[in-house]
Backbone as CSV, one residue per row, in Angstrom:
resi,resn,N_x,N_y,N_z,CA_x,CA_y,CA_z,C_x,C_y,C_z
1,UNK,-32.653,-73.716,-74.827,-32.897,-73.129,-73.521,-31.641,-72.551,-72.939
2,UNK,-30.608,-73.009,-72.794,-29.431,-73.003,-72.516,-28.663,-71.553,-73.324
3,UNK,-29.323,-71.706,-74.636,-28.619,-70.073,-75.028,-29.455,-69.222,-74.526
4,UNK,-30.886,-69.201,-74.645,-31.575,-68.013,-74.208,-31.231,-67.838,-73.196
5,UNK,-30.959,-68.616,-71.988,-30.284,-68.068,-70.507,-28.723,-67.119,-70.527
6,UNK,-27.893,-68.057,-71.527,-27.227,-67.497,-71.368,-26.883,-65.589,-71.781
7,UNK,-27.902,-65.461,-73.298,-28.170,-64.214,-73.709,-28.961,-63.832,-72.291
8,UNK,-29.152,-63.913,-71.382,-30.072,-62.894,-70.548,-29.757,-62.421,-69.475
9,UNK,-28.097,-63.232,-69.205,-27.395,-63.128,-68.554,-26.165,-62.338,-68.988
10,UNK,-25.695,-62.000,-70.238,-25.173,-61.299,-71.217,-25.637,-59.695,-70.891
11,UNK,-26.858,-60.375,-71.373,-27.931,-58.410,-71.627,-28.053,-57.736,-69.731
12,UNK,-28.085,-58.708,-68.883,-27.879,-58.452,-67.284,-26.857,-57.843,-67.235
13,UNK,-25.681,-58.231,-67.338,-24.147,-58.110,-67.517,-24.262,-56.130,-68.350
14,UNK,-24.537,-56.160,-69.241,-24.398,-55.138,-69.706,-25.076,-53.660,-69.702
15,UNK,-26.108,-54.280,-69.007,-27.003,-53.279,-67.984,-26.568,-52.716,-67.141
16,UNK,-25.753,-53.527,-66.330,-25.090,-53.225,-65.324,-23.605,-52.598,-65.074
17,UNK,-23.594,-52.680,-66.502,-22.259,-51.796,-67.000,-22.102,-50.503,-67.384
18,UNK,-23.973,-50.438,-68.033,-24.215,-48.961,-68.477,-24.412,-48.130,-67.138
19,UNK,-24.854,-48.661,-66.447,-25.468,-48.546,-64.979,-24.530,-47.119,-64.197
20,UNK,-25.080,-45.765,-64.785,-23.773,-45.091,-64.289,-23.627,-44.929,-62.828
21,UNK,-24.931,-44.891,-62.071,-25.097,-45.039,-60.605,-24.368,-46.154,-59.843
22,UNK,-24.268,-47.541,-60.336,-23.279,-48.208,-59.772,-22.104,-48.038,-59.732
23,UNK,-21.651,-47.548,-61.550,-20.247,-47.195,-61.785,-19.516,-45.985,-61.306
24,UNK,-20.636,-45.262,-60.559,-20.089,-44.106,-59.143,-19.863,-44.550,-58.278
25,UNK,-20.351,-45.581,-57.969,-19.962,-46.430,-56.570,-20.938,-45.944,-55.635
26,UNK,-21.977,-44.891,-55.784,-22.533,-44.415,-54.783,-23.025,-46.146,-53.693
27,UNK,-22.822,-46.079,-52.235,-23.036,-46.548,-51.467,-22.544,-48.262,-51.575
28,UNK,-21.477,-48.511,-52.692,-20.732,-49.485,-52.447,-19.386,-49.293,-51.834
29,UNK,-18.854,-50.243,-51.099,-17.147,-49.498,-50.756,-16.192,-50.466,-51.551
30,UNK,-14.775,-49.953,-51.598,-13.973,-50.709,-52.416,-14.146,-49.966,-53.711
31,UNK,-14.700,-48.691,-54.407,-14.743,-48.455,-55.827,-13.731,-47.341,-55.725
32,UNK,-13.110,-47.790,-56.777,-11.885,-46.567,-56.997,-12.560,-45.306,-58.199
33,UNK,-11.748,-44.487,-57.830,-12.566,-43.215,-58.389,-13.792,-42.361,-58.108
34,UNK,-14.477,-43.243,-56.454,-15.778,-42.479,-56.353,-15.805,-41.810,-55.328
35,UNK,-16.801,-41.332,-54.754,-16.933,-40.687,-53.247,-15.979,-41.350,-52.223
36,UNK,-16.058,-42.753,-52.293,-15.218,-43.286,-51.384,-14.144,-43.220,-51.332
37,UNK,-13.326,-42.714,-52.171,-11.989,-42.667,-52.442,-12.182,-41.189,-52.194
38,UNK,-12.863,-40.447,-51.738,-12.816,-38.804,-51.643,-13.150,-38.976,-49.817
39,UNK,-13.581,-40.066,-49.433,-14.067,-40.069,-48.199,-12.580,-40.487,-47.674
40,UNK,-11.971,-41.587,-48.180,-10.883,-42.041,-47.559,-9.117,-40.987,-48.004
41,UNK,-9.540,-40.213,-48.714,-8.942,-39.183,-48.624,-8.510,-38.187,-47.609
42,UNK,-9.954,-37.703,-47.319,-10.636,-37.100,-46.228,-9.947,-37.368,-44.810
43,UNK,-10.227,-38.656,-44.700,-9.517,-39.184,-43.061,-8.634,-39.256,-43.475
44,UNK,-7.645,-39.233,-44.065,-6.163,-39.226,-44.432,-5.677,-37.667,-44.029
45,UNK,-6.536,-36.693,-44.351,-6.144,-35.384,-44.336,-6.036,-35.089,-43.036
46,UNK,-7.221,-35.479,-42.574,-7.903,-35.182,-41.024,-6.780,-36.003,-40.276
47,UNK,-6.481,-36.905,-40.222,-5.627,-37.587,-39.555,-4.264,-36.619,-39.817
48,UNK,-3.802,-36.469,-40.708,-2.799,-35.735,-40.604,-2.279,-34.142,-39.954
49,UNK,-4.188,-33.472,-40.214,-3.919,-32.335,-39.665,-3.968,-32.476,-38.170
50,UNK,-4.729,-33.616,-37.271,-4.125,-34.090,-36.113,-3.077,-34.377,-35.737
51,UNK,-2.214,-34.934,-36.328,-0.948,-35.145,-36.701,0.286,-33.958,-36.273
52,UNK,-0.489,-32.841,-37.133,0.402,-31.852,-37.075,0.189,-31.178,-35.900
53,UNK,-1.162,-30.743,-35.513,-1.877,-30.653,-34.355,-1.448,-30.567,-32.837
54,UNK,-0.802,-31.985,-32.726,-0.373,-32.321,-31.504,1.318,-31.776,-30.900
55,UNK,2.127,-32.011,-31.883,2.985,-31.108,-31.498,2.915,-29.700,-31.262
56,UNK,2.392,-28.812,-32.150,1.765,-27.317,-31.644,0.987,-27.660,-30.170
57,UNK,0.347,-28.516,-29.912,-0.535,-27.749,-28.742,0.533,-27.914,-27.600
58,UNK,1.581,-29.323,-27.638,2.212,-29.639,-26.957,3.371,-28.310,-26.576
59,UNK,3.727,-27.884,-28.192,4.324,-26.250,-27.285,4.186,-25.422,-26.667
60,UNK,2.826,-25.010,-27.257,1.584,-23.824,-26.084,2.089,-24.205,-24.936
61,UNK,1.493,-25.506,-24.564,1.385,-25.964,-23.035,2.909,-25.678,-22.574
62,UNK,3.997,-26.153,-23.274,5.579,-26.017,-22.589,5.615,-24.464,-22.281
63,UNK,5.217,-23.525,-23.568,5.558,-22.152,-23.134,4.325,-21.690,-22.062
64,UNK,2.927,-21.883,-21.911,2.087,-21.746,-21.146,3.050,-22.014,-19.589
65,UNK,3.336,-23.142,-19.650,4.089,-23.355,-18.224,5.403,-22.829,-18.265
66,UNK,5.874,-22.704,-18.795,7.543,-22.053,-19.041,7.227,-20.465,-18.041
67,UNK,6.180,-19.933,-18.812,5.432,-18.078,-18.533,5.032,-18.402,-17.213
68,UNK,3.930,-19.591,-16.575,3.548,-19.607,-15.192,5.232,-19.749,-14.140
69,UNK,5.726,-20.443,-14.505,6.716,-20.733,-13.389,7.793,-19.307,-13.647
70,UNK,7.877,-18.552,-14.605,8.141,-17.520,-14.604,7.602,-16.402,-13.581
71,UNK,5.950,-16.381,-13.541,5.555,-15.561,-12.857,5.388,-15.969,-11.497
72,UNK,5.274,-17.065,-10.917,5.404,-17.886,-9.642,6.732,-17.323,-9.058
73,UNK,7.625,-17.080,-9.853,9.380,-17.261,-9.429,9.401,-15.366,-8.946
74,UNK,8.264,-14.228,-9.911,8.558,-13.196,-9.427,7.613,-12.518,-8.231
75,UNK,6.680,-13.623,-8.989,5.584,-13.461,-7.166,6.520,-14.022,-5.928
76,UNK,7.138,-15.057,-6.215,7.505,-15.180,-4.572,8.644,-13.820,-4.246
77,UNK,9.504,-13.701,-5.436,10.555,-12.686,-5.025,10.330,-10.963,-4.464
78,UNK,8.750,-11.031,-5.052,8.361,-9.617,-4.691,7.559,-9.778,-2.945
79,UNK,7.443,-10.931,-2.831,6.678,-11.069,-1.671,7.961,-11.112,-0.347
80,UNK,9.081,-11.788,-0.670,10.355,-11.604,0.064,10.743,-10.474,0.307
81,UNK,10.711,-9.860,-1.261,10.925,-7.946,-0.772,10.811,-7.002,-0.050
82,UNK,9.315,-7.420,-0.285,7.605,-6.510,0.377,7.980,-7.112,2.005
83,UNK,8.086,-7.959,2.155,8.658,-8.411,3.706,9.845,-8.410,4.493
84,UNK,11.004,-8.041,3.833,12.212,-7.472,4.244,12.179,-5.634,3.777
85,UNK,11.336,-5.084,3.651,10.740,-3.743,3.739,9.976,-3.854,4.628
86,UNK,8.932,-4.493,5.055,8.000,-4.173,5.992,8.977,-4.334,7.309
87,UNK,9.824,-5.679,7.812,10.544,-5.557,8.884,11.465,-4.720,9.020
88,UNK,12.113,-3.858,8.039,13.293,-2.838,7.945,12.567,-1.424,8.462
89,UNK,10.968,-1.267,7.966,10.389,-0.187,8.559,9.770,-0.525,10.248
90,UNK,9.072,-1.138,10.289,9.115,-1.531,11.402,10.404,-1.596,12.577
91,UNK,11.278,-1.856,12.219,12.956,-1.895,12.998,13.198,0.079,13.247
92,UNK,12.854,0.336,11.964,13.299,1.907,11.990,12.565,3.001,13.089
93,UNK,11.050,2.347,12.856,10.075,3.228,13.729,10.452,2.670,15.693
94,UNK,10.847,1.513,15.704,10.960,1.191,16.717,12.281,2.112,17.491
95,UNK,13.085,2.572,16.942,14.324,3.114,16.965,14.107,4.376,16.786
96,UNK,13.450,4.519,15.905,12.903,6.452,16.258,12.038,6.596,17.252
97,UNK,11.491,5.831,17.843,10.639,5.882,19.259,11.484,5.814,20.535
98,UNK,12.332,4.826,20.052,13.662,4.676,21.419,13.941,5.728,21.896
99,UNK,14.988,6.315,20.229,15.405,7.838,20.045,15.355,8.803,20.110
100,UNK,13.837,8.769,19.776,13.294,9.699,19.242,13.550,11.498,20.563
101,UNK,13.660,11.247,21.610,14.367,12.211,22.251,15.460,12.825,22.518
102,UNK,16.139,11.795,22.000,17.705,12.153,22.442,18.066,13.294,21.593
103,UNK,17.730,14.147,20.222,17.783,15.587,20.086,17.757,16.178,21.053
104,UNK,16.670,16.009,21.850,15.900,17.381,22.819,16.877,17.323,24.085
105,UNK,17.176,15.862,24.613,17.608,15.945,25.703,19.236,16.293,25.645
106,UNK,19.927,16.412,24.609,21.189,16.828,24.276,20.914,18.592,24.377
107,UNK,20.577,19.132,24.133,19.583,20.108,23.455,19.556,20.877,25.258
108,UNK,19.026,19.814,25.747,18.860,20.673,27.367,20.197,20.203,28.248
109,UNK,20.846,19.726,28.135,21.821,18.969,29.258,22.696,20.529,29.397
110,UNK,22.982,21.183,28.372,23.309,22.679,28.863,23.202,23.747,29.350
111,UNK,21.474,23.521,29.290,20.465,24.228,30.493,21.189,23.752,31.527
112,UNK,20.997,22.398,31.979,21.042,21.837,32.852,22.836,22.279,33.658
113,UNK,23.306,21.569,32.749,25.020,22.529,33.335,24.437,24.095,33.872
114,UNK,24.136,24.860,33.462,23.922,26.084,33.836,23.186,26.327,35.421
115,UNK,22.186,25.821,34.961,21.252,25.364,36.672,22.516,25.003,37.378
116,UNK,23.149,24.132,37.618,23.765,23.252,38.470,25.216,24.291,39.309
117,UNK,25.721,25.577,37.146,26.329,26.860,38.335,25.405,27.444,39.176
118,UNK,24.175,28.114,38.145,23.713,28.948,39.409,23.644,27.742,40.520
119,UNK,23.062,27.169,40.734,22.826,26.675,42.057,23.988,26.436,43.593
120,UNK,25.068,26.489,42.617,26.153,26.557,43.047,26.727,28.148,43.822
121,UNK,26.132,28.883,42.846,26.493,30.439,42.924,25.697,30.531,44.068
122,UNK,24.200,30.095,44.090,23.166,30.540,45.919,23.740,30.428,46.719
123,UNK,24.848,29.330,46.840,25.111,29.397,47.920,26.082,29.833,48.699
124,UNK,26.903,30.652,47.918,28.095,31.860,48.875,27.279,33.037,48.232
125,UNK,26.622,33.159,46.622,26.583,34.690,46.397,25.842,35.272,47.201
126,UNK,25.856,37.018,47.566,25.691,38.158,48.124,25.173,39.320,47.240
127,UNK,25.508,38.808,46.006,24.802,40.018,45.199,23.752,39.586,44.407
128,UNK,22.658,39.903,45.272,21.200,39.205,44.712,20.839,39.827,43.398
129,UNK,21.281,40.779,42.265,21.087,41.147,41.405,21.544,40.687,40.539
130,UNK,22.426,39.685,40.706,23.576,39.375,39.737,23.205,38.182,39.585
131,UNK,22.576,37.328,40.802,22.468,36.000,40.804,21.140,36.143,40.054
132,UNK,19.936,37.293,39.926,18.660,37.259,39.130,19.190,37.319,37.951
133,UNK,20.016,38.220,37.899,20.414,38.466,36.251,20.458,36.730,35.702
134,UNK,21.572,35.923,36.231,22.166,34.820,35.727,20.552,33.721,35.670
135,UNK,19.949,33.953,36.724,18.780,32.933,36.556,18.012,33.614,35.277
136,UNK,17.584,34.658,34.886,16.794,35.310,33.918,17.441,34.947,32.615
137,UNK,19.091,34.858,32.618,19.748,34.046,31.255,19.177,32.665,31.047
138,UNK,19.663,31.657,32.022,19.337,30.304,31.893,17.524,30.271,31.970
139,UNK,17.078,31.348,32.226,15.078,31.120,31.495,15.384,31.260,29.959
140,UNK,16.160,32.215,29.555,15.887,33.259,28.560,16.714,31.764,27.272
141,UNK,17.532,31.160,28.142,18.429,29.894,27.240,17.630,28.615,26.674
142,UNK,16.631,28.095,28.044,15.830,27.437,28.122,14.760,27.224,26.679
143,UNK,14.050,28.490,27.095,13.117,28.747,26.217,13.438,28.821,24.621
144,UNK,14.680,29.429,24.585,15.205,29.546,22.878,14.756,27.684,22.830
145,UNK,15.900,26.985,23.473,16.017,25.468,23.343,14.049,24.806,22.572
146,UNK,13.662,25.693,23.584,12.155,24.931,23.558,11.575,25.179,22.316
147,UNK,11.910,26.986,21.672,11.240,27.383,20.214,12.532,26.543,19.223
148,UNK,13.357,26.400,19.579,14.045,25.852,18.221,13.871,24.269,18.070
149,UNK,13.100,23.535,19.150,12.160,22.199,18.894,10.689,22.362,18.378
150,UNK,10.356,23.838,18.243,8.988,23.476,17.402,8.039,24.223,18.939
151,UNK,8.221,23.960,20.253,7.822,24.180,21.129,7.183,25.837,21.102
152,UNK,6.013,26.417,21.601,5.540,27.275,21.339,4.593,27.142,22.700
153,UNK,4.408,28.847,23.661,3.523,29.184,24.686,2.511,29.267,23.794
154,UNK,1.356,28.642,24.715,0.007,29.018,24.169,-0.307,30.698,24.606
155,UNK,-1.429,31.660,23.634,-1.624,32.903,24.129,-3.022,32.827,24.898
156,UNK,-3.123,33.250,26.334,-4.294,32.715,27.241,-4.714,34.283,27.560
157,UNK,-3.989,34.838,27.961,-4.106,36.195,29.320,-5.333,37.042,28.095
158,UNK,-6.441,37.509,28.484,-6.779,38.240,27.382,-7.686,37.955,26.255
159,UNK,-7.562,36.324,26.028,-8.216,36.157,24.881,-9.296,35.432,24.622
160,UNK,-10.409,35.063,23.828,-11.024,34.718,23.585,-10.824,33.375,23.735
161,UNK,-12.360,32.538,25.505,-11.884,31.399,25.637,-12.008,30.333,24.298
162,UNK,-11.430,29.106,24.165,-10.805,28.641,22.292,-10.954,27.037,23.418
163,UNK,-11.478,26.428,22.899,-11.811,24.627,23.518,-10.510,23.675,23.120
164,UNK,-10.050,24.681,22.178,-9.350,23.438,21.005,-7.659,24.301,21.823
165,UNK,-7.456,25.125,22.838,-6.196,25.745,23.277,-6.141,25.661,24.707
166,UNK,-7.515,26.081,25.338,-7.803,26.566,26.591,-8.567,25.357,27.497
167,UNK,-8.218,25.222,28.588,-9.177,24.478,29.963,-9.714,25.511,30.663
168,UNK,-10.959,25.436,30.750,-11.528,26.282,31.742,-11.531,25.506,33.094
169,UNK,-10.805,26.115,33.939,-11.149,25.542,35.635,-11.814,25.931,36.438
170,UNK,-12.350,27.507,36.171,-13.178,27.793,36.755,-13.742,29.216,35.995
171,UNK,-15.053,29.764,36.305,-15.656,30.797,35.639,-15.523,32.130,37.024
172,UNK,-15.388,33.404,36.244,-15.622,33.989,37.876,-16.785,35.213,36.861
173,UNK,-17.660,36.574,37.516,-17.808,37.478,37.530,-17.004,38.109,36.549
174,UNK,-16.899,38.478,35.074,-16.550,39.689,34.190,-15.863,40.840,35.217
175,UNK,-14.275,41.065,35.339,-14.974,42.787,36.014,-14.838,43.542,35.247
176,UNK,-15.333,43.595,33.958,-15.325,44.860,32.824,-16.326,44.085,31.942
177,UNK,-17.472,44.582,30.879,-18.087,44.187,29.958,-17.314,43.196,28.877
178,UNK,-16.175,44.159,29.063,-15.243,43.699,27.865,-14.663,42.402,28.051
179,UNK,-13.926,41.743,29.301,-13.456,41.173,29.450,-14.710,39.434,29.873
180,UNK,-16.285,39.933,29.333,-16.759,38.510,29.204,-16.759,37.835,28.368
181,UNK,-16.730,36.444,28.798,-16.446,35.305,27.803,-15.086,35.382,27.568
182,UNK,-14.236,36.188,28.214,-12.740,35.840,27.722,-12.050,35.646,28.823
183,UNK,-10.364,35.121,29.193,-9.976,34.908,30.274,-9.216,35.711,31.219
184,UNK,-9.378,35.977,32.068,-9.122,36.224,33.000,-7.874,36.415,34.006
185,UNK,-7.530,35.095,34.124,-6.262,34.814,34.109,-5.933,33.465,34.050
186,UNK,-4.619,33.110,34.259,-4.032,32.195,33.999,-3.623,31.010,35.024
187,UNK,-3.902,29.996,35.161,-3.226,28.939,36.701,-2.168,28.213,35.910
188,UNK,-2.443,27.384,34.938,-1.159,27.028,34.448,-0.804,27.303,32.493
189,UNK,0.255,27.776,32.467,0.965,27.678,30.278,0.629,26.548,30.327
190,UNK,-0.010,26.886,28.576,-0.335,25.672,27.778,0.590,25.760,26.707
191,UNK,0.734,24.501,25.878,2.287,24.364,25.149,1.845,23.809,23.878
192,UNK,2.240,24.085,22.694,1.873,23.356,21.830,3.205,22.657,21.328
193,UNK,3.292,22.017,20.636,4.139,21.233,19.491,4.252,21.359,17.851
194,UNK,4.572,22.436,17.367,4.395,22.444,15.909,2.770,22.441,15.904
195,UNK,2.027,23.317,16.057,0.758,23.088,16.168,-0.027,21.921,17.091
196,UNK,0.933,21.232,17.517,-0.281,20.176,17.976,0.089,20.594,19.207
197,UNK,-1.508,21.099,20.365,-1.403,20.585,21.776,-0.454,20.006,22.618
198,UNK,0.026,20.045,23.453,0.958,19.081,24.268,0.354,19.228,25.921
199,UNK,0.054,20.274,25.789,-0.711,20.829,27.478,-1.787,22.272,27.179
200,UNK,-2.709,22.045,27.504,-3.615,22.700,27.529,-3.599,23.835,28.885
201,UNK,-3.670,25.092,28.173,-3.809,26.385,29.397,-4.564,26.283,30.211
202,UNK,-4.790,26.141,31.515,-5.437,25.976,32.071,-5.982,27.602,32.955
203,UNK,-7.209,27.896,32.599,-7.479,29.424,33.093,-8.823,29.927,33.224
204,UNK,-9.292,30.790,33.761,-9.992,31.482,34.451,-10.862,31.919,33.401
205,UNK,-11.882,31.755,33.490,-13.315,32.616,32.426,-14.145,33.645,33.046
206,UNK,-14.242,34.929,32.207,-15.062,35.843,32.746,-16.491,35.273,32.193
207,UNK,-17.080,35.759,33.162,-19.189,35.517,32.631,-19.831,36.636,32.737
């Protein structure tokens, strides 16, 4: 009895040797040479390419932030700029508004000397032709002053009344066909500025 067990335990033994499915190891662990040793490979690799992994991302992020605090540093400097320009223009316009006359009034203070002879002259001169002459200069001085600022008479006497030049103050009776719808005459010069308005003609409309 004792041998037949043991032969059957022999022929077990050697079954299990031919056994190529065990001797793959499929779904035992601990077998060298099989899947498992390809599995524990595997996480060896994987672990390592994590490994390598982490220092790279860790640079991104240093140069990622290295580039932000870069651009933080030229945003604030352009915003300092942009604001010591905005108060430098602002300062300037305030100062050309101050100023902004003192051309013109340099410009007339020599009119003004002039007025102050004639006025001087009314009162001993005797030769009333001489004293018109001198007032007809200081008009004739005046006025240059006024065209060499841009200053310009509006044209009223004659012409076609214009909304955008002319005030009408009052309408009278045409006394010629010709002269309706146009003006008449004149109560006060209108002035422009380099084209722009400054005083509007104020004048008379035929109907």
């Amino acid at each position: 009895m004792s041998k037949n067990k043991n032969e059957k335990e022999q022929t077990v033994f050697q079954d299990i040797e031919d056994d190529k499915t065990y001797q793959q190891g499929d779904g035992y662990p601990n077998c060298e040479g099989t899947p498992c040793d390809n599995m524990a490979e595997g996480a060896d690799t994987e672990a390592d390419n994590l490994a390598d992994a982490e220092p790279a991302a860790e640079d991104a992020l240093t140069i990622a932030l290295a580039e932000a605090a870069g651009w933080k540093d030229k945003y604030i400097r352009l915003q300092a700029e942009f604001d010591n320009y905005r108060k430098r223009t602002l300062k300037e316009k305030m100062e050309l508004v101050a100023t902004g006359g003192e051309d013109v009034i340099k410009s007339l203070l020599g009119v003004m000397d002039d007025l102050e002879r004639a006025l001087n002259a009314v009162r001993t001169a005797t030769d009333v032709d001489a004293l018109r002459t001198g007032v007809e200069m200081i008009d004739g001085k005046f006025r240059e002053v006024l065209r060499s600022k841009g200053v310009e008479e509006i044209e009223a006497m004659g012409k076609e009344f214009d909304v955008d030049h002319h005030e009408a103050i009052a309408k009278i009776p045409a006394p010629t066909p010709e002269t309706k719808g146009k003006i008449v005459d004149v109560v006060q010069k209108g002035y422009k500025l380099k084209d722009k308005v400054v005083r509007y003609a104020k004048v008379v409309v035929g109907e």
